[in-house]
N, C-alpha and C positions, 0 to 999 in steps of 0.2 A: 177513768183516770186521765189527770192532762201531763201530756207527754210532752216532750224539750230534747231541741239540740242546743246545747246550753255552750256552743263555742264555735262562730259562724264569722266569718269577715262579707261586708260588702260595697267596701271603699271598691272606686277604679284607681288608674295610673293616674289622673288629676287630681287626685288626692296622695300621689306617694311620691318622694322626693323625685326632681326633675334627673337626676343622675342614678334613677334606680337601678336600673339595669347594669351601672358600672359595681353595682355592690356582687353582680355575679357573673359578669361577662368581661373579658378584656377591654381596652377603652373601644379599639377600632372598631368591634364586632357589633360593642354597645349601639355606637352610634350608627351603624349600619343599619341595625334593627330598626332602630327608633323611626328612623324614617320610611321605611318595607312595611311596617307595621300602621302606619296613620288610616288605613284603612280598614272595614273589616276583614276584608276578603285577603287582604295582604296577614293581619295577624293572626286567622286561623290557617295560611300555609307556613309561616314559619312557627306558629304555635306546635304544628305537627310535625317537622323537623324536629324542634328542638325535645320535642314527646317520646322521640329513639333516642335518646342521648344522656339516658344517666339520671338519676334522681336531681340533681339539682339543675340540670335544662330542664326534666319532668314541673318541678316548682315554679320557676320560672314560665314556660309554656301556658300553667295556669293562668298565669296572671292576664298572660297576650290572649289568651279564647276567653277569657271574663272578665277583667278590668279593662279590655283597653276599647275605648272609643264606645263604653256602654255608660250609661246613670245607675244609680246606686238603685232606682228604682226598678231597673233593668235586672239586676242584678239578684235581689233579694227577691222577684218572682221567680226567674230561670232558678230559686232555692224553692221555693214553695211548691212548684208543680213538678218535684224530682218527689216527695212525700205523699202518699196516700192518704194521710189524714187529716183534715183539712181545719182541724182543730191546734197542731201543734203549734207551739210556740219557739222562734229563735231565739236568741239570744244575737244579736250583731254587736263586735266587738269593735270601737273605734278607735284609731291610733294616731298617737301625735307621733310623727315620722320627721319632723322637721328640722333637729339636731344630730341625723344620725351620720353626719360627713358627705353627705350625696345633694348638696344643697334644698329648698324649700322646695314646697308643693306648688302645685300652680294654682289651687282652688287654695291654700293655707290652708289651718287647721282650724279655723270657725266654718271657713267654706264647708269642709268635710260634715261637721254637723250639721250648719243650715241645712243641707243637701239630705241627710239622714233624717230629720225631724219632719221635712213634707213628705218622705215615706210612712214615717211612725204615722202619720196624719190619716192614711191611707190605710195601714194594716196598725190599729191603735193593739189590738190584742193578740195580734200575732208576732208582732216586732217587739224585742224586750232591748234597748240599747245599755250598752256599758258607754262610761264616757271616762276615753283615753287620757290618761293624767303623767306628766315628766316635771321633775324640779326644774327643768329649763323654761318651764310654761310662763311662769308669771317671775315679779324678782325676788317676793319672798315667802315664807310658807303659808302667814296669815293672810297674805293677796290670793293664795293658789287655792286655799279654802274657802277662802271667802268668793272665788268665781263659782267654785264646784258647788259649794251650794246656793248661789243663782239658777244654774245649769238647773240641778235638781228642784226646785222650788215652784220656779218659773211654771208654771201650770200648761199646757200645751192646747188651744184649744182642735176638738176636731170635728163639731160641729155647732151649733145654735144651741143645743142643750149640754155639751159633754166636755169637758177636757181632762185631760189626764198629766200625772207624772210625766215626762219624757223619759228619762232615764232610771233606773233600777241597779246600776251599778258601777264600778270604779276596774279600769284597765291600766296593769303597767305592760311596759316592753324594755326593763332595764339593759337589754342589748345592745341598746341605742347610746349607752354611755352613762349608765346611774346605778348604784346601789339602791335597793328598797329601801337601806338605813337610812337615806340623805336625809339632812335635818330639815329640808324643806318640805318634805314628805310628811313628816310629823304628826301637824294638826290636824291635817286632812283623815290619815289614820283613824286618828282619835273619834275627830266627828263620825267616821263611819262605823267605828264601833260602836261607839252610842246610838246609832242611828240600825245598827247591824246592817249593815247597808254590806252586799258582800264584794271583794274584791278580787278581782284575776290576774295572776302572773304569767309572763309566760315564762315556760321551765324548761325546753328542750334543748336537750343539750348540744351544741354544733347546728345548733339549726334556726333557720329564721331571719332574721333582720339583724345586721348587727352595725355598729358606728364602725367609717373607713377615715376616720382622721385618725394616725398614728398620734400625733401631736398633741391631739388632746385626750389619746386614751394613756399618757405618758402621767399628764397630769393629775387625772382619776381616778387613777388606780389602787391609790392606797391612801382614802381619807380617813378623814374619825368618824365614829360609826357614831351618832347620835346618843345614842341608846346605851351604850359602856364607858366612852369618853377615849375610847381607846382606839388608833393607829388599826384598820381593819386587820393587818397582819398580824399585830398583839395578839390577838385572840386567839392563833393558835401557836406555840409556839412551838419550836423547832421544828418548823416549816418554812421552805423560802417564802421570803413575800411576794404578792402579784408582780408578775415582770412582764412587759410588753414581749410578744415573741417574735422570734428572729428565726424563723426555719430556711429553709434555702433549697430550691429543686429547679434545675438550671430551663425543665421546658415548661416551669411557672412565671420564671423568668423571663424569658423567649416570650412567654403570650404576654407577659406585663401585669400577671394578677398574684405572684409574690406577697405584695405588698400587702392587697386584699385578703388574702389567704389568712397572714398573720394577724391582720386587725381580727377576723372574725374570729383566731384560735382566743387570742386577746381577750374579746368581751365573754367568752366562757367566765370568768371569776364573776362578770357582775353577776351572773346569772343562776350562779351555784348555790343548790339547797342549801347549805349550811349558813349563808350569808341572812337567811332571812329568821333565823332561829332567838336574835336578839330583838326583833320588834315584837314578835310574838310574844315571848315571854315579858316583855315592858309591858306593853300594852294588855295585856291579861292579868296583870298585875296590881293595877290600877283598885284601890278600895272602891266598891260598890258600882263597878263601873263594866261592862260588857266587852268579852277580850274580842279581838280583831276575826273577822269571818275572812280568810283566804286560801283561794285554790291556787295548787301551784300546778298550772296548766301542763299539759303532755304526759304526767306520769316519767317525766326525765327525758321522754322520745324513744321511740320503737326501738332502736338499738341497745338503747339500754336496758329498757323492759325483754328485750329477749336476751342478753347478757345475763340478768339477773335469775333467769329463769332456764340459765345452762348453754347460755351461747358462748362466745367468744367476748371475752371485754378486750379495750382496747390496752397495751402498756402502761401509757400512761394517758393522764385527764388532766385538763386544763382547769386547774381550778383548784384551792388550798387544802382541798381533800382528796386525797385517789383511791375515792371511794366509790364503785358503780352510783349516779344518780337515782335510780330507781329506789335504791336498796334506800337511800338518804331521807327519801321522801317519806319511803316506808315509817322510818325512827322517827320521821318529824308528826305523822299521822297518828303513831303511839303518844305523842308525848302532849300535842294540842290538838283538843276536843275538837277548835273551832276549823282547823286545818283539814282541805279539800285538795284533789287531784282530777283531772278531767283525762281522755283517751283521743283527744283533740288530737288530728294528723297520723297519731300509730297507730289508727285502725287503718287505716289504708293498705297497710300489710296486714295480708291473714293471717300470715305465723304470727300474730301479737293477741288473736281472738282470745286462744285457750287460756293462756297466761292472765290475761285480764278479767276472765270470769271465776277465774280461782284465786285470784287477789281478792274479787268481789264477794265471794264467800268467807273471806278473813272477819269472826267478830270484831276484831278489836277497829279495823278501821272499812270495814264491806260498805257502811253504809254512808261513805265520804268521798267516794269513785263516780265520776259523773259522766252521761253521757255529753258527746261532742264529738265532730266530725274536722273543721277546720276548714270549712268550704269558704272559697274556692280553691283553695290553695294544692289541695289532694286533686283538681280535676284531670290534672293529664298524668294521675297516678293511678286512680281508679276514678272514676264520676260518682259525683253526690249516691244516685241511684244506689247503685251497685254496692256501693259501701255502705249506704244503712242498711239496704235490706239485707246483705250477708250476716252482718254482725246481730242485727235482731232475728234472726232465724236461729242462728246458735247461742241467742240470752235466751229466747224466748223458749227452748227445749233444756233449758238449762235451771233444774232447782236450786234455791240455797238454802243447803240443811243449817247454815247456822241465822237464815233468817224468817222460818216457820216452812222453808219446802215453797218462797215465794217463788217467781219465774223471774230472771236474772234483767230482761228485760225491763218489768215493772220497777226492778229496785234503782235503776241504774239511771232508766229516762226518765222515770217519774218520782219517787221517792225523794232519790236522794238529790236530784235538780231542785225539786220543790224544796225541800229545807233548806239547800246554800241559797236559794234565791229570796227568800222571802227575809223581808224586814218594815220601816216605816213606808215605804215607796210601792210595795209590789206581797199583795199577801195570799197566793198563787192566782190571781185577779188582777189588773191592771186596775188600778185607782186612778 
């Protein structure tokens, strides 16, 4: 069987905005870093500092022992030789990070891919790329389609006899400041359902990358959803509508990250299951025409999957439902066929194992749970290593009586990767 981690990053910090570091550190500390860090031997001591300090210096920390001052191709082997089988396939996810309030990259975001496709060059059947797409990208939807499918088209050569596909699939990161609905979104949609071509969200909730301009998450917050014609807040009604947040904690203040704090509680709405329930249903909709293939990455994130599964949820959730994420996901999984989840970053906690292989045993949606890890980003949480092999030692002791007594493993890395992945570009074979 061919096996898949079907949710992998391996951008560096030349590829992610110049001010990334202010998305999670105060300004002064930021900049402090930044320059401690220019070397290697400098970013794996404060890498390991910041590795005692908390899941989100743990996040962070990743980044400084793997993204910084290494190439992409550096990057995506230190992932290959963490795996025993020298058959599998990544998935590498790329992300246009260029709007998200932490100003531009320094490679831009062609750079990023130039830089990814002379790896695809190198490992043609072991690198599977997604290719990062934002409505900020081009100016309007039928320009933003019309590059994607260039991107994809564009034959890749990688020797005298051979070329391939480059890419195999479509990434968002609406935390960067977009709804999935935006009408510039659209087309592109459309063409990848016809094309089944599958597409990735990320879905975790409180986590991740998110836009730090107040100012313009003021202005985006509450557009017309494409797809009903209607004011996103319409949609539900007697619900306040999206409001920028204002919390206030006097030693968030004192550090100067306030501001940041509330931008990122803020971009929770764009990122919330419920928001994506109207393309789906459009697009599937459509006479004779093939409904949208998309995963909404994280399974909501490990705090919620243990939430849902008897932990603590939080008061309240940032977002027009206060509704556990997980539980959202679940109902969206019942309701479209073509709708996927991946375990990207919440396997890095164990407590998320059991809960997930008994998700995976659910008929109605078992077989739309996909493997992924979210490397690098889990490294100074657990390392690549140690987190696949845990999790496949207890898939792979693990039957699913509602899917013949298979081994939880096979359905989860192989299976069901293989079907969300396969369409005209990628048909478990690199073309």
């Amino acid at each position: 069987m061919q096996f898949y981690n079907a949710h992998s990053h391996i951008f560096t910090m030349k590829n992610a905005p110049k001010r990334f570091l202010h998305l999670y550190l105060p300004d002064f500390l930021a900049d402090a870093i930044d320059k401690l860090t220019n070397t290697a031997a400098g970013a794996r001591a404060i890498g390991w500092i910041l590795s005692k300090c908390g899941n989100g210096a743990k996040r962070y920390a990743s980044f400084l022992q793997i993204g910084k001052s290494r190439s992409q191709l550096e990057v995506f082997e230190d992932l290959r030789q963490q795996y025993d089988d020298p058959s599998m396939k990544f998935v590498a996810l790329t992300l246009y990070m260029e709007k998200s309030g932490a100003d531009e990259s320094e490679s831009g975001y062609e750079g990023q891919l130039e830089e990814i496709l002379t790896v695809k060059k190198q490992y043609p059947d072991n690198l599977l790329i997604f290719l990062g797409i934002d409505p900020r990208w081009k100016e309007s939807g039928p320009a933003l389609r019309d590059q994607v499918v260039r991107y994809f088209e564009t034959r890749l050569p990688v020797n005298a006899n051979r070329s391939v596909y480059p890419f195999v699939g479509l990434k968002l990161y609406p935390s960067t400041g977009f709804y999935a609905f935006d009408e510039k979104l659209k087309e592109t949609f459309e063409w990848a359902a016809d094309n089944q071509v599958p597409v990735l969200s990320h879905c975790n909730y409180l986590g991740g990358i998110y836009n730090n301009d107040a100012g313009y998450l003021k202005e985006q917050l509450n557009p017309v959803n494409v797809y009903t014609g209607k004011p996103y807040a319409a949609e539900f009604p007697g619900s306040p509508g999206p409001a920028c947040q204002k919390s206030w904690n006097l030693f968030h203040v004192l550090l100067g990250v306030q501001q940041s704090i509330n931008n990122k509680n803020t971009c929770s709405y764009f990122l919330e299951p419920a928001s994506y329930r109207s393309l789906l249903k459009s697009i599937a909709s459509r006479p004779g025409k093939h409904p949208l293939k998309l995963c909404l990455a994280h399974f909501g994130g490990d705090d919620q999957i243990l939430a849902e599964h008897g932990g603590k949820q939080p008061k309240k959730l940032y977002g027009m439902i206060q509704k556990n994420w997980c539980s959202q996901i679940k109902e969206l999984l019942r309701e479209f066929s073509t709708l996927y989840t991946d375990i990207a970053y919440a396997l890095s906690d164990p407590a998320v194992h059991e809960p997930v292989l008994e998700e995976l045993n659910d008929p109605g949606y078992g077989q739309r749970i996909v493997f992924g890890t979210d490397f690098f980003l889990t490294e100074r949480v657990l390392p690549e290593k140690t987190d696949y092999k845990a999790f496949q030692a207890k898939a792979l002791a693990t039957n699913l009586s509602q899917f013949g007594n298979r081994n939880a493993w096979e359905q989860i890395a192989s299976l069901n990767a293989d079907q969300f992945l396969v369409s005209k570009y990628y048909n478990g074979a690199v073309l």
